[in-house]
Structures are given as C-alpha cells and as structure tokens.
MINU-530596 format. One line per field, with one value per residue (C-alpha): x, y, z; residue number from 1. Coordinates in steps of 0.001 Angstrom, whole numbers, plus 500000, padded with zeros to 6 digits. Layout:
<sites>
east: [X; ...]
north: [Y; ...]
up: [Z; ...]
n: [NUM; ...]
</sites>
This chain:
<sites>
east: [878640; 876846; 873601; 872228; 869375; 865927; 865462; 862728; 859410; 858939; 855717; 855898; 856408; 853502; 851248; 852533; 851774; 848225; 848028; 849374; 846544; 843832; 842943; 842991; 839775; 840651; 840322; 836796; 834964; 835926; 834394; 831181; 831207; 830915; 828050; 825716; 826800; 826025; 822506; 821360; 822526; 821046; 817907; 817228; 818888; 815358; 812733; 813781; 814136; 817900; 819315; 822907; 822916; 821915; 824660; 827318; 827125; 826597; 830318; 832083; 830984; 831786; 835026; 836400; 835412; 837548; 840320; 840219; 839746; 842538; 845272; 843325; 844698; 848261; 847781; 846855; 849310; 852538; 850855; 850207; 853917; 855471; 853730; 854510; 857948; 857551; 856256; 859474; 860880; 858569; 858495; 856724; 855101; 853390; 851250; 850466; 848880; 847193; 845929; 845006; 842692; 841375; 839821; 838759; 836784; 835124; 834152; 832836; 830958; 829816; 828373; 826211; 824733; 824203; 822538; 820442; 819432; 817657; 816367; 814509; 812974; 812097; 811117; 812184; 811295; 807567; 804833; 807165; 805029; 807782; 807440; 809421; 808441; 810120; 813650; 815519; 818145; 822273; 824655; 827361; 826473; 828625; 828731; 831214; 832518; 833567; 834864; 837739; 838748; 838377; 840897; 843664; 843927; 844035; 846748; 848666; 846737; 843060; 842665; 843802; 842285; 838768; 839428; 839359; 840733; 840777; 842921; 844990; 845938; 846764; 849290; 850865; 850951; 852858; 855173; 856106; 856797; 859084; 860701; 861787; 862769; 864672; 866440; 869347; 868740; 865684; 866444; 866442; 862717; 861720; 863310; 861410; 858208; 858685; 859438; 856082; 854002; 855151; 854528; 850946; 850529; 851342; 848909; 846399; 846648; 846505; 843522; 841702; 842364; 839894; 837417; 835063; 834749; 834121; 831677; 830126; 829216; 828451; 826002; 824005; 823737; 822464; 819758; 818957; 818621; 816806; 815420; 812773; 810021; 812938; 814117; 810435; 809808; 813019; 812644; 812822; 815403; 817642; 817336; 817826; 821751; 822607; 821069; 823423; 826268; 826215; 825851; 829305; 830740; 830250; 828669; 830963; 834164; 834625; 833779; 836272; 838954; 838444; 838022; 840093; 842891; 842764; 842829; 840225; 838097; 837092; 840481; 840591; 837923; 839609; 842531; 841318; 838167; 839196; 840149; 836159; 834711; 836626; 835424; 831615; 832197; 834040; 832477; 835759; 837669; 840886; 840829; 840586; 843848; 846461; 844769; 843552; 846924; 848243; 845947; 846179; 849922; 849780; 847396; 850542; 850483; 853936; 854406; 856241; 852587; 850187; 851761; 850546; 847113; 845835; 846131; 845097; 841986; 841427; 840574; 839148; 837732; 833987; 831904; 829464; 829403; 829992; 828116; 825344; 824888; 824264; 822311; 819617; 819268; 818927; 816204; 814276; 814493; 813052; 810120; 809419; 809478; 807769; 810912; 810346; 813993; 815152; 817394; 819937; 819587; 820407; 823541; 824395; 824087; 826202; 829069; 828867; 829348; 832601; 834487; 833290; 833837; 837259; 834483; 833625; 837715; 837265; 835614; 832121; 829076; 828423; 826754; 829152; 829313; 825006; 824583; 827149; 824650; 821240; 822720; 823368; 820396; 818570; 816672; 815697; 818706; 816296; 816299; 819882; 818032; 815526; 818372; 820613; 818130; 819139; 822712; 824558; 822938; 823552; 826642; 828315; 827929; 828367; 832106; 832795; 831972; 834313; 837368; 836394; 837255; 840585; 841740; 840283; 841718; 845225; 845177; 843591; 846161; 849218; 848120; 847725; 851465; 852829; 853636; 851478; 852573; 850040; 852243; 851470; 847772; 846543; 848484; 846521; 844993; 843446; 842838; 846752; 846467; 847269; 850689; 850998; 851393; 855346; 857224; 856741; 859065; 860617; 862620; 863779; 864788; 866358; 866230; 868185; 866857; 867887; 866410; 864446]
north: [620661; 624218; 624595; 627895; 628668; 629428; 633180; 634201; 635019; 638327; 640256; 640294; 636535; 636093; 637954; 636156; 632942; 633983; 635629; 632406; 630442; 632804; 630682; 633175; 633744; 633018; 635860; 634291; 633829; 637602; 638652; 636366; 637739; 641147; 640131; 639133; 641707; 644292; 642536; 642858; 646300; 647155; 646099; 647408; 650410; 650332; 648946; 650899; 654272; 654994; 657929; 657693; 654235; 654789; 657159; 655358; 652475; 654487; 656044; 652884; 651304; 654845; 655310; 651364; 651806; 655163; 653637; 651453; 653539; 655921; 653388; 652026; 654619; 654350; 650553; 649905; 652066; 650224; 646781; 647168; 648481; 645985; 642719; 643879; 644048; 640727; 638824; 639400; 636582; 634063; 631958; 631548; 634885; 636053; 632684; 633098; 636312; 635037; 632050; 634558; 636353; 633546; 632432; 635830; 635593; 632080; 632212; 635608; 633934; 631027; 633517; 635880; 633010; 631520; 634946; 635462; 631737; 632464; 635908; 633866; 631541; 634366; 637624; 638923; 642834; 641188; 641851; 644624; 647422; 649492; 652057; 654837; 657737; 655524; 655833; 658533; 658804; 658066; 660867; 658748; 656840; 654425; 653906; 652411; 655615; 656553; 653430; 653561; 657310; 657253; 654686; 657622; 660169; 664090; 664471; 662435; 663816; 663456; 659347; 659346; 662527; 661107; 657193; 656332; 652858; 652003; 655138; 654499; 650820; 652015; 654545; 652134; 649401; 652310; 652966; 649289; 648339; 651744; 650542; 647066; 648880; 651066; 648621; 649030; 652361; 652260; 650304; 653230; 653858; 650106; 649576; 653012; 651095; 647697; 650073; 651858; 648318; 647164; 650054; 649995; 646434; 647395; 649660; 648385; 644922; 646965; 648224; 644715; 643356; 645909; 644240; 642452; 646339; 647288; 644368; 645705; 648836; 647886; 645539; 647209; 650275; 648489; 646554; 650175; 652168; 649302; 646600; 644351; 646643; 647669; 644028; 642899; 644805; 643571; 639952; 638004; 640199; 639856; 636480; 635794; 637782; 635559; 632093; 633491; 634178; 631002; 628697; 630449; 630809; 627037; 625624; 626398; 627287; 623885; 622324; 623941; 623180; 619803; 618883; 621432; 621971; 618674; 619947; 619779; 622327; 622115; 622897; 625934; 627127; 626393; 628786; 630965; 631717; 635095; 636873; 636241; 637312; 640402; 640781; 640411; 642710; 645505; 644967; 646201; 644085; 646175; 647120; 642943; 642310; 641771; 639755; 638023; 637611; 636089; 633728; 632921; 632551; 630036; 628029; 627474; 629836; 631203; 634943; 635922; 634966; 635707; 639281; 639590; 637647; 638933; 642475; 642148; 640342; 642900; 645168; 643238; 639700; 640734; 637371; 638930; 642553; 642473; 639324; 637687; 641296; 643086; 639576; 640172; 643595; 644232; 641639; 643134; 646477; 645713; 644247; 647221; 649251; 647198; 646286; 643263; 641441; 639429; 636962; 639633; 641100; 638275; 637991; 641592; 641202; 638586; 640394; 643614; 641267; 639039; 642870; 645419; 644134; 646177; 649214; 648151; 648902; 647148; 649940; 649121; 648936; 648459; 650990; 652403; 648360; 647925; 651639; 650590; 647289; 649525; 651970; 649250; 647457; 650674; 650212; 653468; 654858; 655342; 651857; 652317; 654402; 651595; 649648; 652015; 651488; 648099; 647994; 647686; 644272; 642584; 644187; 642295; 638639; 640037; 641034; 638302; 636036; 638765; 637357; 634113; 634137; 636513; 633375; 630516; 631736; 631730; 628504; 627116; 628359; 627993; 624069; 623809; 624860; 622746; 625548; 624738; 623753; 620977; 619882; 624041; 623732; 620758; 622163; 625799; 626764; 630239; 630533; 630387; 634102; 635899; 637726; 640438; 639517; 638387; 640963; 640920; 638517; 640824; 642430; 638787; 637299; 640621; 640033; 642369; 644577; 644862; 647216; 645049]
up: [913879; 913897; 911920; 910792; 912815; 911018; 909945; 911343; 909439; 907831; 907872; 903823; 903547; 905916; 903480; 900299; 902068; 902585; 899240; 897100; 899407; 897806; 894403; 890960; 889443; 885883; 883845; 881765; 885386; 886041; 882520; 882924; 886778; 885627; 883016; 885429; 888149; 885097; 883841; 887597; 888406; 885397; 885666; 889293; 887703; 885357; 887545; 890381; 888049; 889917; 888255; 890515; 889436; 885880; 885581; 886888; 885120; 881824; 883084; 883914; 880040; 878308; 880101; 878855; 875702; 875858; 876704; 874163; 871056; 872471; 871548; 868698; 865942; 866373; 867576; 863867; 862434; 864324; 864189; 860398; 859467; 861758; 860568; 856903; 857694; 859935; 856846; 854969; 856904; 856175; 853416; 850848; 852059; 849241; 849003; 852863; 852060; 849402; 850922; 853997; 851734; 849929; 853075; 854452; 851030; 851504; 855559; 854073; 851862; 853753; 856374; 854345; 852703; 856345; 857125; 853691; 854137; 858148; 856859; 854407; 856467; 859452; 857531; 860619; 859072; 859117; 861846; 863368; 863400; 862208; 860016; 858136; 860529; 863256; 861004; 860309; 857525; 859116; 859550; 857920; 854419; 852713; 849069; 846156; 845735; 848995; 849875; 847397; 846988; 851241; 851018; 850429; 853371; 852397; 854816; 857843; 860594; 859860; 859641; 863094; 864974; 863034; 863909; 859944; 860039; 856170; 855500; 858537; 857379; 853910; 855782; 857527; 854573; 852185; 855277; 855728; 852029; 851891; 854813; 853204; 849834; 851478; 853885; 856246; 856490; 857914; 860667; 863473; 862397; 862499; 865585; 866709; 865541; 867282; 870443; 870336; 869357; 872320; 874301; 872791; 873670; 876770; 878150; 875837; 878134; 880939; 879602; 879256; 882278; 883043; 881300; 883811; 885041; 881477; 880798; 883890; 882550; 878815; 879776; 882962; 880659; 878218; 879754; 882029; 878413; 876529; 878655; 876737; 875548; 872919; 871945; 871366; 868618; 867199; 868731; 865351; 864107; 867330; 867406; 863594; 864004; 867493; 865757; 862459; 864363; 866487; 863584; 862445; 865548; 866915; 863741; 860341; 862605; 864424; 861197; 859032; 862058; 862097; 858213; 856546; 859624; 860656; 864445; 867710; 867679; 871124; 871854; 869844; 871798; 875288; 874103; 871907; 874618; 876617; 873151; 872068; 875550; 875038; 871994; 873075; 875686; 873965; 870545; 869002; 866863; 867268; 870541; 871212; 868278; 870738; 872683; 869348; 868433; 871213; 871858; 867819; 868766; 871712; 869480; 867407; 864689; 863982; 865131; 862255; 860390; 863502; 863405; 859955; 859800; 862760; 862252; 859097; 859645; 862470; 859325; 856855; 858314; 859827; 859111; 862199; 861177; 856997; 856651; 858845; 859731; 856577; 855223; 857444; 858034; 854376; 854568; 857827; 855875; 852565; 854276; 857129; 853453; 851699; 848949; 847139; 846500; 843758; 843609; 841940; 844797; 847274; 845118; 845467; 849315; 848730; 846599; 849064; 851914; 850256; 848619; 850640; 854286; 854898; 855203; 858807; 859608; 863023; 865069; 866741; 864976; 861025; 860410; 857386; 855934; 856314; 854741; 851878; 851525; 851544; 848587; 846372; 846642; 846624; 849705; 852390; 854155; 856682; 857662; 859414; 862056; 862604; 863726; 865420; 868308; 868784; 867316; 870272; 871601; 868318; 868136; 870763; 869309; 865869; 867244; 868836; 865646; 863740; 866009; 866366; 862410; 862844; 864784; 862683; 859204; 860235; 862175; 858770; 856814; 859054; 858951; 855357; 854862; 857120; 859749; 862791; 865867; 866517; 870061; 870867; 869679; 871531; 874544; 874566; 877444; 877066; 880620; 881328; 879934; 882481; 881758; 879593; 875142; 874383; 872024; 868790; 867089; 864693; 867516; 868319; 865450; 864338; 860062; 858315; 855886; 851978; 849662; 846924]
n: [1; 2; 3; 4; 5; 6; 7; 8; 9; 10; 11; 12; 13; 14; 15; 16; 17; 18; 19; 20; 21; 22; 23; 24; 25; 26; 27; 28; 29; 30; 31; 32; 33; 34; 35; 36; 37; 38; 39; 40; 41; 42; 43; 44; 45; 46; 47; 48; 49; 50; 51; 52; 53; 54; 55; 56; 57; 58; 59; 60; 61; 62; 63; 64; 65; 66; 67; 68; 69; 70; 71; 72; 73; 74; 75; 76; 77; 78; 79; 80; 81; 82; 83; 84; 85; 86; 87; 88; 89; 90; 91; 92; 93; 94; 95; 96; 97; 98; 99; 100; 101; 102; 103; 104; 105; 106; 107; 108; 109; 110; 111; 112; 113; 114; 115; 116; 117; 118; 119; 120; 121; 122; 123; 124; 125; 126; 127; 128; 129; 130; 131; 132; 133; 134; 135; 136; 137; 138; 139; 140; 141; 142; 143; 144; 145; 146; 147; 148; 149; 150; 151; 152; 153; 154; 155; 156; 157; 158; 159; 160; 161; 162; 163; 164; 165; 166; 167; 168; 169; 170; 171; 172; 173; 174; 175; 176; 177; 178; 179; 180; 181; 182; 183; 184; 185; 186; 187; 188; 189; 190; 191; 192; 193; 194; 195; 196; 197; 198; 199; 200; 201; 202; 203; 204; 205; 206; 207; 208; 209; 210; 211; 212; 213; 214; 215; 216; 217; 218; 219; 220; 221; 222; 223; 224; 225; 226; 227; 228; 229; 230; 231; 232; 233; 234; 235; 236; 237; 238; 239; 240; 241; 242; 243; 244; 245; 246; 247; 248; 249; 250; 251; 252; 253; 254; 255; 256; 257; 258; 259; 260; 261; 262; 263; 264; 265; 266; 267; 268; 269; 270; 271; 272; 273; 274; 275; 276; 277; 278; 279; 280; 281; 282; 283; 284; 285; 286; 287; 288; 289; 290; 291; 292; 293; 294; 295; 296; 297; 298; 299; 300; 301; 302; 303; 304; 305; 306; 307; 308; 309; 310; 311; 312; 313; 314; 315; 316; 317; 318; 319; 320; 321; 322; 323; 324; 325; 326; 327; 328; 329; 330; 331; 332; 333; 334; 335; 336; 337; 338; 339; 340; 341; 342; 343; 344; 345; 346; 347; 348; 349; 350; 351; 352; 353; 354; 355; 356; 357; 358; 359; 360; 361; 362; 363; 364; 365; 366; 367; 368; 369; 370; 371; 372; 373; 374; 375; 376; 377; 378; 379; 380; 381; 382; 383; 384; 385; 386; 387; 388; 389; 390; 391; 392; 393; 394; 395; 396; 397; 398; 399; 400; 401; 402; 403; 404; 405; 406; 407; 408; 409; 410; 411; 412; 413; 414; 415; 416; 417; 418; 419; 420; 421; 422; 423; 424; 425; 426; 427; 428; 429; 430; 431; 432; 433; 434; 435; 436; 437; 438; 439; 440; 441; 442; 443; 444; 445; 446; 447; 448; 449; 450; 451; 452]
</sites>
C-alpha cells in the first residue's frame, strides 16, 4: 500500500505558523495603548519644550481627523437616503420612527436636567477668575432663525464643500422619499447608492482602524497645547461635564436597559465598547456611525431598523453635546458675567436642549448648539470664546456619551416591539470587531419598489 509522502514545508506556511502564534491585540487595548503612549509623549513634548515632537504629534491628530471628515459629507448623504428607503420594509415603520424620536426627546430631557441639576450644586462659572476681556465673541452664532431657514440649502453643492450636516440630511431625506414614490424606476440610482454606502463604509473602516494612531495624536497634542495650567481655571467646570456625562453614560443608560429593555446592561457595554472609544477619541459622532451601527447591529437590533436609527441619531441624538453640555455651560457663563437665571430660564435651557439638538449635526464641538442656548437666554456671546479654550477636552466624553445614546435608543425601542434579538444581544462581544461592517441589508433582501 503506497502512502503520499509529506509535502514539504513552505517558507509562507512557516511564517503563518509564527504569525497565528502572535496573540491579536484587541482593537480597545490598541485605542487605550495609544492614549497613554499620546498623554506621555505629550507631556515630555511640554516639559521638555520639543518643537519636532510638538509638531508631529499635532500632524498625526490633524491628519485622522482629516480623514474622517473627508468621507463624512457624502457618508451622510448615502447613509440617510439608503436607511429611508431601508425602513420601507419594516413594519409598522412609521411607529418605529416615532417611537425613535420619542426617546431621542426623553434621554434628551433626562440629560439636561442631569446637567442643570450639577451646575446648580457646583456654580462651576464661580471663583474662576474669568472675565469678559478673556472672551471674545464666536465667528459662527446660532439662533432660531438660522436654524430653520439653514435647514434648506441654496444650492446642491454648498452643504457639502462647507460640511453643513442639517442641510445635507434634509437632501438626502427629499432624495429618499422621491425615490420610494417614484419606485421601480429608480432602482438603477438606489442600487448606485447602496454601491457608494458601501464603498464609504469601506474606506471609512479603513480609516478607524487607524485609530490608536489617531488617539495618539489627539491626545499628546492636547495635553502639549493645554497641559494643566489651562484645565485649572476650568477645573469645576471640566469636571461638572465628565461627572454629567458619566452619570448618563453608566448611570441613566444601564438603567433604562435594564428596566425599560429588559436586557444586561453590562453586556451592552461589552459590545457596544469600541464604537464609544472611537467616539472619545475622534469626538465625531458621524465619522464613528458605521461603527455605531454595527456594533448596534450585533447587539441584535434589526438592520433594516439599525440602518435607520443610527444614522439618524448620528444627526439629531447629542445627550453629551446638546444637553449636559449646553446645561452647564450656560450656567458657568451667566455667573463669569454676572447673569442672574430664573427658573424660566432653566426651562428654556431645557426646551433648547430637547428641539434644538439636530443644530450640533454630528461634527465636533457644540459650539453652533451652546451659541443657539446663549441667544435665547440672552447671555454674552462672548462666553463661547471662554470655552473654546477648553472645548476639545470636554469634547471627547461629551461624544462619546452622544453614541453611547445612538446605540441605547434603538436597542430600547427594537425591544419594546418585539424585534430584538435577545439570543444576538447577550451573545455580543464588541471586541470580536475586527472585520470590516456587513452590507447594508437593503442590497440583501432586495424589496421592490412601488410608487405610493
């Protein structure tokens, strides 16, 4: 009887064999790496005064966040039309939306009362030694007015070349319903649109898994350009937006979860965890959405319904940036100024922060949503440049509360409908993430199209 004899070993098998020997460093331990490789570059960067290293880690965080907001226009666009179509074959659709916004509305809520309530109890605009020669007055305001005729573009070409997210989403909504009422013959261009999402999707995940490099950056440049003398002066103020944001985060969140959803929240956390480091680290809402979404998706929200929540909330849902935000930074400037508040005013802060949060659009910082809050309480615009200074340190938790919440709502909702896939949800394993986000499920499930 002849046997094959062994084939010998190649030099490529060899080094797959060593390779698959090598353990992965799950993606989170590469993010929180590049954290603490950042925080110490960054402060030898200061103490040591080291302009070559100053520079390059100012380069490294400028470039990321580049990358980012270059797909972030058209991202919205495709990602917007798609899920529109996308909800068409859901039931009960309209309610879903409804229900969405509902609870956009009360986590809103919820969190700019958090935020008034610790404003209260810190003055954190107290003590400062801030005054209005140390502000200056923003380039960009927000005010009632704006906000809803700068909901309609004066042409195609300027929401995207300026990054004007609000008029960009209201592009793409118009496109999507016109695509459903005019059905089958549409289909080339929604097939055309499910093409580029994926393409987007695509580089954009190429683009995070650059992250720990990002994170990197972001974070030695900002502890090189600001260090402590900066965050002193705004020490109650900092602190009052990460206590805020926590108490939402791993306070309200969990809670809601495990009354209202009837799921573990500890579990949501374990797969929903690399989409909120991204977050923190790229302080962009958007540029984190399809990582938000699929992480939303493996936690057993359907896609036909992620594709649609999560974009939308991407938009509209900022409980860190509309809400805790705004809260307390209205507070901090009324008392640098000197602005007694009433409680008409509180409620004010209140209604801005529940109607007015689509303002932010998902780009980093709030400045447009806290300058829309300022104008209608009538306090000093000046005040924004008081906290431009320290805007991008707060900014990072006050994103990563944002998605947090783009994640929560639809898990919420998805369970009180009956549509969750609890086996899929206590199963999630963020850390699995590793591949690059599924198509979207519109391209699977191919619905056909009808004019209404």
């Amino acid at each position: 009887m002849s046997s094959t004899p062994p084939s010998p070993a190649t030099p490529s098998s060899g080094v797959r064999a060593t390779l698959g020997r090598i353990p992965k460093v799950p993606f989170w331990a590469q993010i929180l790496l590049g954290l603490v490789l950042g925080a110490l570059l960054g402060w030898a960067a200061r103490s040591g005064d080291i302009a070559w290293l100053q520079t390059t880690l100012d380069k490294i965080g400028e470039i990321f966040v580049q990358l980012l907001m270059v797909v972030v226009a058209p991202l919205v666009f495709f990602a917007i039309l798609v899920s529109i179509t996308n909800l068409r074959n859901v039931s009960n659709a309209a309610r879903l939306a409804s229900r969405t916004l509902l609870w956009f509305m009360i986590t809103s809520l919820i969190a700019v009362s958090i935020g008034l309530a610790i404003g209260l109890l810190t003055d954190p605009g107290a003590g400062t030694g801030l005054t209005a020669a140390d502000g200056a007055d923003p380039k960009k305001k927000g005010s009632w007015l704006d906000f809803i005729t700068g909901i309609v573009p004066t042409d195609v070409v300027t929401p995207f070349t300026q990054l004007n997210v609000l008029q960009i989403v209201f592009m793409a909504a118009v496109a999507g319903i016109a695509v459903l009422q005019v059905g089958e013959k549409a289909r080339p261009l929604l097939t055309l649109s499910e093409s580029v999402l994926e393409l987007l999707q695509k580089v954009l995940w190429w683009v995070i898994r650059l992250a720990p490099l990002g994170s990197l950056g972001l974070v030695g440049h900002a502890i090189h350009k600001y260090g402590w003398d900066l965050i002193g002066k705004y020490a109650t103020f900092t602190a009052d937006i990460y206590v805020g944001c926590a108490i939402v985060l791993f306070g309200v969140y969990p809670l809601l979860l495990a009354t209202v959803a009837k799921v573990n929240p500890l579990r949501f956390f374990k797969g929903a965890w690399p989409a909120i480091q991204l977050a923190f680290v790229s302080r962009s809402s958007v540029g984190t959405m399809p990582l938000t979404q699929r992480v939303t998706e493996r936690l057993g929200v359907p896609k036909e319904y992620t594709s649609f929540a999560v974009p939308f909330g991407s938009t509209t849902k900022m409980d860190g940036c509309a809400s805790i935000y705004p809260a307390i930074a209205a507070i901090f400037v009324a008392q640098v100024f000197d602005v007694p508040l009433e409680v008409r005013d509180y409620l004010l802060i209140a209604f801005v922060s529940v109607i007015g949060s689509a303002a932010t659009a998902g780009l980093t910082g709030a400045t447009v949503m806290l300058t829309l809050t300022l104008s209608t309480l009538g306090l000093p615009m000046a005040g924004v440049g008081l906290l431009l200074a320290i805007d991008p340190i707060v900014d990072m938790i006050r994103t990563a509360t944002n998605v947090a919440g783009q994640s929560v709502v639809p898990i919420i909702v998805a369970s009180r409908e009956g549509i969750l896939d609890r086996e899929a949800y206590a199963t999630a394993d963020g850390s699995k993430l590793e591949g690059e986000p599924e198509r979207a499920s519109v391209r699977e499930q191919e619905p056909v199209l009808s004019a209404a």
